[in-house]
GUFI-188871 format. One record per residue (C-alpha): x, y, z; residue number from 1. Coordinates in Angstrom, 2 decimals. Example, Ala and Ser with C-alpha at 12.3 -4.5 7.8 and 13.67 -1.06 7.14 Angstrom:
# GUFI-188871
[node [12.30,-4.50,7.80],1]
[node [13.67,-1.06,7.14],2]
This chain:
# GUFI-188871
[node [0.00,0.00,0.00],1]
[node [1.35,3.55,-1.21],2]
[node [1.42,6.29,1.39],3]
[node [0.33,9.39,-0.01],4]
[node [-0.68,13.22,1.29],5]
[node [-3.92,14.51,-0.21],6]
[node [-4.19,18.29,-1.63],7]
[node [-7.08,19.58,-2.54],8]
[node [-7.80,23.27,-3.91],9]
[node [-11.14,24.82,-4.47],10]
[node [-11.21,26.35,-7.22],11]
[node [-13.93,29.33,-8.87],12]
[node [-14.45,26.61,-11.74],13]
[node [-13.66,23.21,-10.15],14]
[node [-12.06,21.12,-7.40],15]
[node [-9.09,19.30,-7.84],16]
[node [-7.85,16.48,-5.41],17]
[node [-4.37,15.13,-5.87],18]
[node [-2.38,12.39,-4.44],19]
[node [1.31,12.75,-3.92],20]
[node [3.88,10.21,-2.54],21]
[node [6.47,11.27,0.04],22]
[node [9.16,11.75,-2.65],23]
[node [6.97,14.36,-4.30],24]
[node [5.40,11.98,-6.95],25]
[node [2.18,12.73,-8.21],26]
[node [0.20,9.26,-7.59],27]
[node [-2.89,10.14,-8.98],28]
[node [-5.21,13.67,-9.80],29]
[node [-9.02,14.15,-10.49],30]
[node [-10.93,17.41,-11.48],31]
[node [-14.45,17.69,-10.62],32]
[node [-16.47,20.92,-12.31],33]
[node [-18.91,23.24,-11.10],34]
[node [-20.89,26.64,-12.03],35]
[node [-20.96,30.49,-10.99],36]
[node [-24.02,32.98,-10.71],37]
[node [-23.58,36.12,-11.98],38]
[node [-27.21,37.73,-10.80],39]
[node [-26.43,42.00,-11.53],40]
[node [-23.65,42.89,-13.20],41]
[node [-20.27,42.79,-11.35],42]
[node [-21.69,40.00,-9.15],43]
[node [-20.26,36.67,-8.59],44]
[node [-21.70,34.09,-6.21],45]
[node [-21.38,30.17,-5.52],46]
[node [-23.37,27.98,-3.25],47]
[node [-20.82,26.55,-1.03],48]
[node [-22.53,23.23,-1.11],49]
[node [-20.90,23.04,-5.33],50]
[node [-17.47,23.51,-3.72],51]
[node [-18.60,20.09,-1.49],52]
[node [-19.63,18.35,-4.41],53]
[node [-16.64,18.51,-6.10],54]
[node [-14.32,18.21,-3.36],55]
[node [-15.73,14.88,-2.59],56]
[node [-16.17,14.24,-6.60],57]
[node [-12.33,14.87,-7.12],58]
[node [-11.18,12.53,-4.05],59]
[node [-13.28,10.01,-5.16],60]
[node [-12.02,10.48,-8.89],61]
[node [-8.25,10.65,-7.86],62]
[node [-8.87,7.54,-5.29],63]
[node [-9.99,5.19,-7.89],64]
[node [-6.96,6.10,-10.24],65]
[node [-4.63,5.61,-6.96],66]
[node [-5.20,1.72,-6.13],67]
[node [-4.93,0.90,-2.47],68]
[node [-3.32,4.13,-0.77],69]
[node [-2.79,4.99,2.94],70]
[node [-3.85,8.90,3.05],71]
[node [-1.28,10.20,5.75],72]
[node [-2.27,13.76,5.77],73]
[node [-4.66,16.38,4.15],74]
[node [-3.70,19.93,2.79],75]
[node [-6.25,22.48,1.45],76]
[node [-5.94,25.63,-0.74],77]
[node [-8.68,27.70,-2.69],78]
[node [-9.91,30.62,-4.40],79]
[node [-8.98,33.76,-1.81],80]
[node [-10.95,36.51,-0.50],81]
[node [-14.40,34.57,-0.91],82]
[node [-17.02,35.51,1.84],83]
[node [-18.89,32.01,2.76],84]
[node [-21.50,33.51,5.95],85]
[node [-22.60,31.25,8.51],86]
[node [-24.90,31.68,11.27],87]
[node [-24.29,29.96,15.14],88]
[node [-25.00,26.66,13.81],89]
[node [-22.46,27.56,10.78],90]
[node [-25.28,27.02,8.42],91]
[node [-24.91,29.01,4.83],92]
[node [-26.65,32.19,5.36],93]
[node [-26.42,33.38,0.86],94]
[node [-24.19,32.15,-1.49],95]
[node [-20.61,33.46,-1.19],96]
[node [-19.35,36.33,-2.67],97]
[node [-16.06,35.37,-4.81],98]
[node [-13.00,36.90,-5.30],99]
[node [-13.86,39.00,-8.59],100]
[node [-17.02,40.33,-7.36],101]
[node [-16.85,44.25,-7.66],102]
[node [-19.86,45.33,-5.69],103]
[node [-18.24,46.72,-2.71],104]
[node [-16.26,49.14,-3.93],105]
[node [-18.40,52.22,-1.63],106]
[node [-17.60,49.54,1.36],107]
[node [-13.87,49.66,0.53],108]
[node [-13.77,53.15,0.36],109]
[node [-15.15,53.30,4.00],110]
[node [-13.06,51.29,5.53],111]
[node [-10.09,52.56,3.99],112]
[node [-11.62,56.24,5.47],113]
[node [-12.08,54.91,8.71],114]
[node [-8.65,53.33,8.71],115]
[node [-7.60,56.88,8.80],116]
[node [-6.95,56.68,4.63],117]
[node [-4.43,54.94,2.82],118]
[node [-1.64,55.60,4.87],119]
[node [-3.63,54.16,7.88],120]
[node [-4.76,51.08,5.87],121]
[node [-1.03,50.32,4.81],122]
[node [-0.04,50.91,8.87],123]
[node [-2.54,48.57,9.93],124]
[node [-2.07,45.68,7.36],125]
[node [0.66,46.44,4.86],126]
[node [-2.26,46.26,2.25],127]
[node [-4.78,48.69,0.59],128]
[node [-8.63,47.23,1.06],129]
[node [-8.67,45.99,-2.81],130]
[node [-12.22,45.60,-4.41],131]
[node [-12.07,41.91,-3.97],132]
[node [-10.94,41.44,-0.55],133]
[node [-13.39,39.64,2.15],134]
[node [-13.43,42.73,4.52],135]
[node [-15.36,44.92,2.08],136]
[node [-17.75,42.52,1.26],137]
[node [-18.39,41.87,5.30],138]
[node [-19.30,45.58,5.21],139]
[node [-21.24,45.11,2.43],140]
[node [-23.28,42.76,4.14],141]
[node [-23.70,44.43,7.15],142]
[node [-25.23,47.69,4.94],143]
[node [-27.09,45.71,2.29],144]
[node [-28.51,42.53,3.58],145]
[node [-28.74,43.60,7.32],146]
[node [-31.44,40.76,8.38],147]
[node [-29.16,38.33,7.14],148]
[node [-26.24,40.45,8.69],149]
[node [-28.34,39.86,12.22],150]
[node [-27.85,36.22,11.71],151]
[node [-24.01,36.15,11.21],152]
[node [-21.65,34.83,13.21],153]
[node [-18.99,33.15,11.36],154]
[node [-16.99,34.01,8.76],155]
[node [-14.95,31.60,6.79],156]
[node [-12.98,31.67,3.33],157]
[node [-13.83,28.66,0.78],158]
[node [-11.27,26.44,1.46],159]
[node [-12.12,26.74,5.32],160]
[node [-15.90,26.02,4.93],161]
[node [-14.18,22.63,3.30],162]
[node [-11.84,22.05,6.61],163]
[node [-15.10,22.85,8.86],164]
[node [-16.93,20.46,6.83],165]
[node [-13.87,17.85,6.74],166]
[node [-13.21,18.47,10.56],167]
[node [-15.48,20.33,12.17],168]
[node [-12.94,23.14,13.25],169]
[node [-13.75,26.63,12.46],170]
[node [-9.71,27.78,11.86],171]
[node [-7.90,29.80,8.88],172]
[node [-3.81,30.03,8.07],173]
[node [-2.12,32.81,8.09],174]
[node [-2.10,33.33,3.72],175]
[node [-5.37,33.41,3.52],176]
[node [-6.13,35.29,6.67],177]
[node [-3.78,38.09,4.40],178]
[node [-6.32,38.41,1.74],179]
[node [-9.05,39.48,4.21],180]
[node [-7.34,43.20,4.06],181]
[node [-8.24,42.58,8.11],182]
[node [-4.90,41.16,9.05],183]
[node [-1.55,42.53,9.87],184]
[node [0.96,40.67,7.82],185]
[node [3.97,41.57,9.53],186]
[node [2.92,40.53,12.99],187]
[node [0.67,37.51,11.43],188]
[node [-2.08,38.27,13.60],189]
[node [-5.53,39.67,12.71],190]
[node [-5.73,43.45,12.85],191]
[node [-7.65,44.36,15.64],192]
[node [-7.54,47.60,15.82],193]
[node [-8.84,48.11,12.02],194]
[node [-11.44,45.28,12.66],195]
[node [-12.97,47.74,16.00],196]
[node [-12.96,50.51,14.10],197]
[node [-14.95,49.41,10.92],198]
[node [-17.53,48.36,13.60],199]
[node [-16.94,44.42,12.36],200]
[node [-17.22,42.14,15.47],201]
[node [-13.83,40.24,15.38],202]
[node [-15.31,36.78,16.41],203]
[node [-17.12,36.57,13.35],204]
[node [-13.25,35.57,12.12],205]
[node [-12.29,32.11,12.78],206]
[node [-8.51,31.64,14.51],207]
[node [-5.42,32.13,12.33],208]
[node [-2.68,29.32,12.20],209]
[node [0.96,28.92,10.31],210]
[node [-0.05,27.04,7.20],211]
[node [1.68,23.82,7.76],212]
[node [-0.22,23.52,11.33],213]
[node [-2.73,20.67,12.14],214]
[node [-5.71,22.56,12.92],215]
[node [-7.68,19.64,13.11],216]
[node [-8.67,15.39,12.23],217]
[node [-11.41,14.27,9.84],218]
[node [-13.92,13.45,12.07],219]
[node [-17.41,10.90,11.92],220]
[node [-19.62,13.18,9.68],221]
[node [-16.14,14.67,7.15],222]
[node [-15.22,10.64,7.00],223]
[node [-18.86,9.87,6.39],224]
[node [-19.24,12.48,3.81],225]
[node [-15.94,11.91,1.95],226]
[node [-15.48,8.18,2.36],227]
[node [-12.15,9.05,4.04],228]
[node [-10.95,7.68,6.94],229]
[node [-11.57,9.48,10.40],230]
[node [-8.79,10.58,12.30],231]
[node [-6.63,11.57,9.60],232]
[node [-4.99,15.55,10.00],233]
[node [-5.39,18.17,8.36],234]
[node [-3.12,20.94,7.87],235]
[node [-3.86,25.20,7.65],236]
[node [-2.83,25.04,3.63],237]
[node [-3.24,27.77,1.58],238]
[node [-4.84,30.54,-0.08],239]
[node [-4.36,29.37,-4.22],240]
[node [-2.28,32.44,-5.29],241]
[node [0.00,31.93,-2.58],242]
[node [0.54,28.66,-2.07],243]
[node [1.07,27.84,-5.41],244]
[node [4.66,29.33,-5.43],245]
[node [6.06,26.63,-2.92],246]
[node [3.97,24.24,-5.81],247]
[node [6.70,25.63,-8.37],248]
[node [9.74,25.41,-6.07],249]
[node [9.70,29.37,-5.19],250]
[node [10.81,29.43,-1.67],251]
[node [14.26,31.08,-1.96],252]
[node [15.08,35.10,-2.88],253]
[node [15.86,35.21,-6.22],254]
[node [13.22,33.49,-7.16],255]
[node [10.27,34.47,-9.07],256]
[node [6.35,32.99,-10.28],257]
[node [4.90,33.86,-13.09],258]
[node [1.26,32.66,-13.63],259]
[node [-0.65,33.03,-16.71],260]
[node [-4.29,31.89,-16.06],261]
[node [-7.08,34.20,-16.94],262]
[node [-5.11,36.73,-15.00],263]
[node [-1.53,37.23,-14.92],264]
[node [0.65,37.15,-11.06],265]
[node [4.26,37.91,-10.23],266]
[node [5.18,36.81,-7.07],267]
[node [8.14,36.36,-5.17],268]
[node [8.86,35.31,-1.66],269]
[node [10.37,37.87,1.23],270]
[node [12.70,37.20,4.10],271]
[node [10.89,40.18,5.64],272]
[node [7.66,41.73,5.19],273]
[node [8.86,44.85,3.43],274]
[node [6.94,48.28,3.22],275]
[node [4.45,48.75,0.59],276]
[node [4.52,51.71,-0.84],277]
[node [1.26,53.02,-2.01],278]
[node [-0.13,49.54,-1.64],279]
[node [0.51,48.82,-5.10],280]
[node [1.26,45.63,-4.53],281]
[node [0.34,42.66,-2.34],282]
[node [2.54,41.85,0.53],283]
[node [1.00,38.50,2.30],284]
[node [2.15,36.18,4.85],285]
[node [3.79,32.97,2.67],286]
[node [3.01,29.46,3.72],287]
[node [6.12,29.07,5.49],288]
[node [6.05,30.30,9.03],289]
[node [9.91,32.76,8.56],290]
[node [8.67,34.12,4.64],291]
[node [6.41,36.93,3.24],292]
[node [4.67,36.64,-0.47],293]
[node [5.03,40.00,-2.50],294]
[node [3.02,39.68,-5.87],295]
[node [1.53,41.80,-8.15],296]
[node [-1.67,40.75,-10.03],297]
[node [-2.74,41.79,-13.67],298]
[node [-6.64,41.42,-14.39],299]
[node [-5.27,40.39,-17.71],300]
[node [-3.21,37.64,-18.95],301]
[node [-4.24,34.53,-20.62],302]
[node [-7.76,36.30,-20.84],303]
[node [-6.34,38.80,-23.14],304]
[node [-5.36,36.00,-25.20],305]
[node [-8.67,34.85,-25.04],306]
[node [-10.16,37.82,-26.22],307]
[node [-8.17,37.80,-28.92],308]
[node [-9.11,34.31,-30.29],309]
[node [-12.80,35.54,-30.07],310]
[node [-12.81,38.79,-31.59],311]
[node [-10.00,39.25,-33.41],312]
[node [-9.61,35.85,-35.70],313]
[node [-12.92,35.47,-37.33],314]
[node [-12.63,33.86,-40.81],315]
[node [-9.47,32.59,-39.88],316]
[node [-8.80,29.69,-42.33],317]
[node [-12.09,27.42,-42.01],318]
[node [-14.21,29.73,-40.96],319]
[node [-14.37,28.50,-37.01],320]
[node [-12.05,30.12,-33.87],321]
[node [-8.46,28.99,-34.27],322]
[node [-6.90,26.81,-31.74],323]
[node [-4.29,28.48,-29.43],324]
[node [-1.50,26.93,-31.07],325]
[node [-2.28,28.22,-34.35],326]
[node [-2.63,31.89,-33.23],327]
[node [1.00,31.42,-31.30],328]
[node [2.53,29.82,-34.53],329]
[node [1.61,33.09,-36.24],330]
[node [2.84,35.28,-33.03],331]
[node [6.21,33.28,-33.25],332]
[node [6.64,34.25,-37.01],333]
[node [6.59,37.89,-35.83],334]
[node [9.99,39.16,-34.46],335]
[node [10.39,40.64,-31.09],336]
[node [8.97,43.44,-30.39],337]
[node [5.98,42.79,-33.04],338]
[node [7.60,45.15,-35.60],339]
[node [6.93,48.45,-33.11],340]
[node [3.44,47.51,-31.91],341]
[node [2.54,47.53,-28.58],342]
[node [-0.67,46.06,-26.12],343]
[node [-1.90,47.46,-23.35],344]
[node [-3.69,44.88,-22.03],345]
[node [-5.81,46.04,-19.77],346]
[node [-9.19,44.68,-21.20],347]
[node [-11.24,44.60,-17.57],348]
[node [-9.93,47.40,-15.98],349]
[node [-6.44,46.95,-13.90],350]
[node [-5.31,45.98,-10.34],351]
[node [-1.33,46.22,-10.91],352]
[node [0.72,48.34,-11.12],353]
[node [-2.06,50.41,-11.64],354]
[node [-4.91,50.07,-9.67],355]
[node [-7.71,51.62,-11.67],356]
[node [-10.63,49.76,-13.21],357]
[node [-11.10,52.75,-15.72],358]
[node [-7.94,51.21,-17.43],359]
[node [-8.65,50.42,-21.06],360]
[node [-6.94,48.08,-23.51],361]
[node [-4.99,49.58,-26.58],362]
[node [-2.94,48.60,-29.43],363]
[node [-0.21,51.58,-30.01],364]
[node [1.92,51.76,-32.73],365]
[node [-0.52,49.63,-35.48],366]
[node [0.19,50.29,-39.54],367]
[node [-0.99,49.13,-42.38],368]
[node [2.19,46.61,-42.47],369]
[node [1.31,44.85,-39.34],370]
[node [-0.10,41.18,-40.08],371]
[node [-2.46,39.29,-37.72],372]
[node [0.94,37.66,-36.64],373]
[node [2.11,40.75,-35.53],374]
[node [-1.35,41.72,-33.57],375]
[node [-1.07,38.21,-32.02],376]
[node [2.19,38.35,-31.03],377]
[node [1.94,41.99,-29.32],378]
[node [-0.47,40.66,-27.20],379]
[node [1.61,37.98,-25.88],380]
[node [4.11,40.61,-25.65],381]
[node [2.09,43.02,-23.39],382]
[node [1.39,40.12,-21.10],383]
[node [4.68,40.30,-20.12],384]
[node [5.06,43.54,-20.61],385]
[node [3.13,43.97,-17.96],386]
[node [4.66,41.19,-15.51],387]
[node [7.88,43.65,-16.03],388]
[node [5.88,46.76,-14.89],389]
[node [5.33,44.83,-11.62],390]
[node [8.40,43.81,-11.36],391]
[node [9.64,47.25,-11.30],392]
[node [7.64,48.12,-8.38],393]
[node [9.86,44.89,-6.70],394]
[node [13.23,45.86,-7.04],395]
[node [12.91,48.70,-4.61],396]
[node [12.02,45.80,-2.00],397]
[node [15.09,44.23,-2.90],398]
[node [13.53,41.54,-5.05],399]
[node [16.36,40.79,-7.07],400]
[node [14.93,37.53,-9.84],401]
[node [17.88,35.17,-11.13],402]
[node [15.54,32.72,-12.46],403]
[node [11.51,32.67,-13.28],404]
[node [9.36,29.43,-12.88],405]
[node [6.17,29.85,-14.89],406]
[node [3.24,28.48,-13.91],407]
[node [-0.71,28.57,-15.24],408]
[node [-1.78,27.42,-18.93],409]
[node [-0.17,30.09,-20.22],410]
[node [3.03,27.87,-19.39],411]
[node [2.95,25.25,-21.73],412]
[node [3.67,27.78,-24.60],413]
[node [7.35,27.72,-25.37],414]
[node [7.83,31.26,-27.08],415]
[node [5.75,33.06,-24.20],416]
[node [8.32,31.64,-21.81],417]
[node [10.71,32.77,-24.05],418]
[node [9.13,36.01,-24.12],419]
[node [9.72,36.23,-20.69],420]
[node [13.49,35.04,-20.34],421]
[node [13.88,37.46,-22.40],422]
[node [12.58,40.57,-20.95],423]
[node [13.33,39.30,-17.25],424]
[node [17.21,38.69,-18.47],425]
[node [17.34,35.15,-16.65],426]
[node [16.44,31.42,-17.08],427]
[node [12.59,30.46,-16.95],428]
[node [11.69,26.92,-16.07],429]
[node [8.25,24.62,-15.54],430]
[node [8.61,22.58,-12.79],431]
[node [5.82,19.07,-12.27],432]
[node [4.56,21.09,-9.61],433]
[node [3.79,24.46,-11.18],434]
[node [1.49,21.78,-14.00],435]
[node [-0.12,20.39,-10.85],436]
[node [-1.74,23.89,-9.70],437]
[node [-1.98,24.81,-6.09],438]
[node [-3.20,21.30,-5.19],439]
[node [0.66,20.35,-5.05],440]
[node [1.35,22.91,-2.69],441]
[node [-1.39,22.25,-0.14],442]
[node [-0.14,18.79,-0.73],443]
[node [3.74,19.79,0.13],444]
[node [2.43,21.75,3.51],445]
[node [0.62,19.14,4.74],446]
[node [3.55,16.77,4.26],447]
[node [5.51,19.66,6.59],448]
[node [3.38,19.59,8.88],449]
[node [3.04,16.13,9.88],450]
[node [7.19,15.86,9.16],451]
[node [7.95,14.02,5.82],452]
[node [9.91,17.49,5.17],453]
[node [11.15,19.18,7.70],454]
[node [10.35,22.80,6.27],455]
[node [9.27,24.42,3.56],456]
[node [12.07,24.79,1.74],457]
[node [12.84,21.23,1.74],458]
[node [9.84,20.65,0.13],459]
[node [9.99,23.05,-2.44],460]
[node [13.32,21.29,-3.30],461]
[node [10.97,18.36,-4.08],462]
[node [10.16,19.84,-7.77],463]
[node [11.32,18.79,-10.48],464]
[node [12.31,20.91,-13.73],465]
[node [10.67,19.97,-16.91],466]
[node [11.70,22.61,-19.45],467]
[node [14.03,25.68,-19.85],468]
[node [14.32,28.88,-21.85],469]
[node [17.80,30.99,-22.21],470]
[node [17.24,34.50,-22.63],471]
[node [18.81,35.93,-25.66],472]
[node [20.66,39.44,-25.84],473]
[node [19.37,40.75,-29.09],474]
[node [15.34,40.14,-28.44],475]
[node [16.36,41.58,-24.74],476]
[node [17.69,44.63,-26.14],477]
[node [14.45,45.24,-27.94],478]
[node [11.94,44.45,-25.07],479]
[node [14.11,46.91,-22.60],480]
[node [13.70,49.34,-25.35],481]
[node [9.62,48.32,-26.06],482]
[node [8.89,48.55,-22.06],483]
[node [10.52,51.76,-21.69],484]
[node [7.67,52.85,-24.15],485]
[node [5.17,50.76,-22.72],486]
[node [5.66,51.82,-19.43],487]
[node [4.77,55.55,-20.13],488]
[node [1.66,54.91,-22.25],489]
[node [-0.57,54.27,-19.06],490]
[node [0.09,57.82,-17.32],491]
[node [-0.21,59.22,-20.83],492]
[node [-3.75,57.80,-21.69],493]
[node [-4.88,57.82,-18.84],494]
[node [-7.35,60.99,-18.98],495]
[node [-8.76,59.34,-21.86],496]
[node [-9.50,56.01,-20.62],497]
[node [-11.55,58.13,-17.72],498]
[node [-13.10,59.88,-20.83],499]
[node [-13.97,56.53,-22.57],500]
[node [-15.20,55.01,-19.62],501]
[node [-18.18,57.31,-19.62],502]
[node [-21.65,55.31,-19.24],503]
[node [-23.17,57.68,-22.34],504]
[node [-21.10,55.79,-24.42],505]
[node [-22.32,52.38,-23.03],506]
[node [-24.91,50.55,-25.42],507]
[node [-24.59,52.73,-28.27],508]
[node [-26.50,56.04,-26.29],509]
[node [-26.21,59.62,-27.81],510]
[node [-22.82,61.28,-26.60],511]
């Protein structure tokens, strides 16, 4: 019999479960797919009951692949900043409120007021209170639903609800606790202060662990629901954009994570948790109990690619949508630098480094010369483009990157990770892990915290290289030349994206 740790990640779309050996093998891996509701515009909601569905879907799925396995440990991650209410008898109150919805942006505002404005939001948790973040939407609660609000009085992030529901222990880590915008990152403890003075009552907020802690055992009714066995522990985990970086091996400084999914995240890990000027940036609590997570996040990465595919390549050869390959073989016959055009992709608005959902795409630089090729592969381009804007916000932190691991399905593309050893100057790799998701890395901190490694960085060590670009000195001297451009288009166009974002010229209305 194989003895294996289980990871599982909740996902926005799906859960996957994962089985990994103690030498960092994957045994065996099972996706299980669910839905979102979108009821106004800028809403996002899921019934927390889809994300225990799939959970037990996946572990099922990923069990039957496995054989006979001994399970010695389980490690959770998910989707961050998700507000899943509960009332005393932690029953679901609504459906949660997901990381992308962008209905509380009044609420934000207030706290960040009563936080004494930025500069008091950045002294009480390193952080500005983003859009997305769980602490808004509490507030938004509390002014919009305020029956319901009566009834609250538990709080818990998605992957949590799944550890209450495994365990029956209301508990967080300290990662995901980070995305809350309610917790102090350099002292790892929730901010207290801040929470008194937005009126919130902290004990709606379940207690915050290291992530590779035990914060509980599958008990009767999680063994009974999962067809696990009881007793077994589980560890804090993760929140997903966090504790996906010890998933690609990025525990050391030096080291950076690129992620390509539908949007686009630099992140790096800190020895320290370094000021955060302007808040630009996210500075978290990493997985491992000595380590920070600085990252930047673009609302637009692999989505902009997306978008492209839909709008931009009808009649392309048959008549139906191209596959991704074929628009990147067209891209790759493009030089760098896309014969002087450039992408600013910033197709929903933008998070980092600017944070201002007015932002508007825009191609710059377009002729009649430039092919379809050319369009494609300036899109790639500004993808990373725009990983290199972050990154300039890093180096003041002391972020110094001497190699890139790229993660997300915008990984498995050969010339965008060439795109980005070039423009980064340095080696990028794919590691097993980084194809695994953060699944692996809930995985790896479980197996820390019941000992198989005895930190995190041995466990990181555990993943395996699986491809590598070079950077080359003639496309680098272009894209340092291209990004010095790029970077001064946003403050330049920036009174016109205000303009343009106008509601009169919404739906075609007289302007």
């Amino acid at each position: 019999m194989t003895s294996v740790i289980l990871g599982i990640d909740i996902g926005t779309s799906g859960c996957k479960a994962l089985l990994l050996d103690p030498q960092g093998r994957v045994i065996a891996a099972d996706t299980a797919t669910y839905g979102l509701s979108q009821p106004r515009p800028g809403w996002t909601e899921q019934d927390p009951e889809l994300w225990i569905e799939g959970a037990r879907a996946a572990v099922a799925g990923a069990l039957a692949k496995a054989g006979a396995v001994e399970i010695l440990a389980v490690g959770l991650s998910g989707q961050m900043h998700g507000l899943t209410p509960l009332d005393a008898d932690m029953n679901v109150l609504r459906p949660a409120l997901l990381w992308n919805d962008q209905r509380n942006a009044a609420e934000c505002a207030e706290i960040t007021e009563a936080a004494g404005g930025l500069e008091g939001m950045l002294a009480a948790v390193n952080n500005r209170m983003l859009i997305g973040y769980t602490g808004g939407k509490i507030v938004w609660m509390q002014r919009h639903e305020p029956e319901l609000f009566a009834r609250l009085r538990h709080v818990l992030n998605p992957k949590d609800y799944l550890r209450f529901r495994l365990t029956g222990e209301r508990a967080t880590e300290v990662s995901d606790a980070s995305g809350t915008g309610l917790f102090d990152v350099r002292t790892r403890r929730w901010a207290d202060d801040l929470i008194g003075r937005i009126g919130i009552d902290a004990r709606l907020l379940p207690p915050a662990h290291e992530s590779h802690v035990i914060t509980g055992r599958i008990d009767a009714r999680g063994a009974a629901l999962f067809g696990l066995p009881a007793g077994i522990p589980v560890a804090g985990g993760g929140g997903d954009s966090v504790i996906q970086t010890i998933g690609s091996g990025v525990i050391a400084p030096g080291e950076l994570q690129t992620t390509i999914g539908t949007a686009g995240i630099l992140a790096a890990a800190l020895d320290a948790p370094q000021p955060n000027p302007d808040g630009r940036l996210q500075v978290f609590c990493n997985v491992a109990p000595d380590k920070w997570h600085c990252m930047g996040v673009s609302m637009n990465a692999g989505g902009a690619m997306g978008w492209f595919r839909q709008v931009m390549t009808a009649g392309f050869g048959t008549g139906a949508l191209p596959a991704f390959d074929e628009i990147v073989a067209e891209a790759a016959a493009s030089p760098a630098g896309a014969r002087g055009l450039l992408f600013l992709p910033y197709l929903n608005g933008e998070r980092c480094p600017h944070p201002d959902p007015q932002a508007r795409g825009a191609f710059v630089g377009l002729t009649a010369r430039h092919t379809r090729g050319d369009v494609a592969r300036s899109v790639m381009e500004g993808v990373v483009h725009a990983f290199v804007d972050m990154y300039a916000l890093m180096r003041p932190m002391g972020i110094a990157g001497t190699i890139v691991k790229a993660s997300g399905g915008g990984a498995r593309s050969p010339l965008w990770r060439q795109m980005q050893a070039d423009m980064f100057g340095c080696d990028v790799v794919t590691t097993e892990g980084a194809a695994e998701g953060a699944a692996f890395g809930a995985a790896l901190v479980a197996g820390v915290g019941i000992g198989i490694w005895p930190d995190a960085g041995t466990a990181a060590a555990t993943c395996r290289d699986l491809t590598r670009e070079h950077p080359t000195a003639d496309a680098g001297r272009i894209y340092a030349r291209a990004n010095d451009i790029y970077r001064g288009l946003y403050s330049a166009l920036r009174e016109s994206f205000v303009a343009l974002s106008d509601p009169a010229f919404e739906g075609g209305a007289d302007v």
